[in-house]
C-alpha distance (Angstrom), angle and dihedral (degrees) to the residues before:
residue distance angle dihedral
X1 . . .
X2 4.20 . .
X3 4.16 79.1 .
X4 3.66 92.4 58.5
X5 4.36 94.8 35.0
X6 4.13 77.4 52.6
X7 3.60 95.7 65.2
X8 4.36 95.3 37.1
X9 3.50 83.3 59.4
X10 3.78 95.9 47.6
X11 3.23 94.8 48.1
X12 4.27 94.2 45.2
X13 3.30 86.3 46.7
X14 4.37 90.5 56.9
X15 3.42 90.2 40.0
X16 3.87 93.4 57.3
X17 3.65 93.0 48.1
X18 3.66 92.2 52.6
X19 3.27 99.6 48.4
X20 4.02 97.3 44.1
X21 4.02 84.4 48.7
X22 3.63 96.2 53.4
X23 4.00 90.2 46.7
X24 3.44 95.2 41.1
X25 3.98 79.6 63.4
X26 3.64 94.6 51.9
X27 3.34 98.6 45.7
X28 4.07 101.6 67.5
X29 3.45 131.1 147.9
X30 4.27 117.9 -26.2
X31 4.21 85.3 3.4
X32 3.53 116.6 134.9
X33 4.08 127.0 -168.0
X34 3.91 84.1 -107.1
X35 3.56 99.2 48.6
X36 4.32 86.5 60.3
X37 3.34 110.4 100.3
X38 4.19 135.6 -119.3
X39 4.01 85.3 -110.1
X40 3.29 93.9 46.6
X41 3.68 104.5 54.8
X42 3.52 86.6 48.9
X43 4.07 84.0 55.4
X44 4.26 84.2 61.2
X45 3.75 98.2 35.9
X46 3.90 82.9 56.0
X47 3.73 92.7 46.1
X48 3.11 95.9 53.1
X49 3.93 98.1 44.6
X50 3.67 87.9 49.3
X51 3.99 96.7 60.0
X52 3.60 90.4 35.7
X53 3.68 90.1 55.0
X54 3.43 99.2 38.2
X55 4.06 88.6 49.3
X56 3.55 102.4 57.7
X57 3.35 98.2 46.7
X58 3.51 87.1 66.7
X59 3.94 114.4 92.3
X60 4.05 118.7 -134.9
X61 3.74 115.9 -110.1
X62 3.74 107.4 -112.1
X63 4.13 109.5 -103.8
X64 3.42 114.7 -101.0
């Protein structure tokens, strides 16, 4: 079970970043959260579904 909780929290963890990254690029200079677009939210809600998929399907290396 602390295996698999491991690898949910990798993978939140990913997803956050992503998602954070691609709105910290969206949100530049005078940009406010309701300025962003419908299209573009769904450009960080992929993001961030995309490296939190990607992430935990990746398996932990064994520690040495």
């Amino acid at each position: 079970m602390l295996d698999s909780f491991k690898v949910a929290a990798k993978a939140l963890y990913a997803g956050l970043v992503a998602g954070l990254a691609a709105l910290g690029g969206l949100l530049v200079n005078d940009t406010g959260f309701g300025d962003i677009t419908a299209g573009q939210w769904v450009f960080v809600i992929s993001a961030a579904l995309v490296a939190f998929g990607g992430t935990y399907g990746l398996k932990n290396a064994q520690p040495s």
